[in-house]
Steps between C-alpha positions, in 0.01 A plus 500: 500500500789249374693579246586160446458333186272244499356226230211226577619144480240320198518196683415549850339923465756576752688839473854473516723784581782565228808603652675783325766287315237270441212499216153361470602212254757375762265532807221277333808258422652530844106435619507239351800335593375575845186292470728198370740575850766558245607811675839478668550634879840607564625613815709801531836527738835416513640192721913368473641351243219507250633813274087605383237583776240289344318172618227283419282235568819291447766676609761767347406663186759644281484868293530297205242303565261726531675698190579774627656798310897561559426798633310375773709237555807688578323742713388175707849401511577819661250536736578111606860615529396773713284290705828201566754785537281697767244336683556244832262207577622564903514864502352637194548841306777720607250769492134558467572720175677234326249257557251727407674609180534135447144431512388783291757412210339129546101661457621622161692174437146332549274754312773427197479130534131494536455689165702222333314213626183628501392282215564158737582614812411725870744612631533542936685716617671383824851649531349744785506225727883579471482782820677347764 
């Protein structure tokens, strides 16, 4: 059995799954923001020169766009940093470790972001693709 947390939409008797930073009240909302298609997609991953590894329907998306805490931000400057300073479009990581560490420092980067969106927005996760 789940430990999950879960509430039942009113509207549509669907149950929702609340995510641990997350709480009843704001699922139903973020339920219902779904119905309306109000619910932002943003892709995950880094691509040169834009400094934030987020994209839209419309293009880049900035941190503060999205609102993002300082915190985050400057840990997303980091990684980014990391990312320009490291990896090679022709011949990519140096090593399989740093790409890896890379990667894993970018799953917690997305877990973060994902909590602070989660209102508006889904975050996907797509700086894996990053291997060569």
């Amino acid at each position: 059995m789940s430990d999950d947390l879960r509430v039942v939409d009113p509207v549509t008797q669907v149950e929702l799954v609340v995510p641990v930073y997350g709480t009843p009240e704001r699922a139903i909302r973020r339920a219902a923001l779904a119905r309306e298609g109000l619910i932002r997609t943003i892709r995950f991953y880094p691509d040169w020169p834009h400094l934030w590894p987020f994209w839209g329907e419309k293009g880049e998306v900035s941190a503060e766009d999205l609102g993002l805490s300082e915190s985050l931000q400057e840990d997303l400057r980091r990684w980014f940093e990391k990312w320009n300073a490291t990896f090679r479009y022709d011949t990519g990581w140096p090593t399989a470790a740093t790409g890896e560490a890379w990667m894993s420092v970018g799953d917690d980067l997305v877990y973060r972001v994902q909590q602070e969106v989660w209102d508006f927005a889904d975050v996907r996760a797509e700086h894996r693709g990053f291997q060569t």
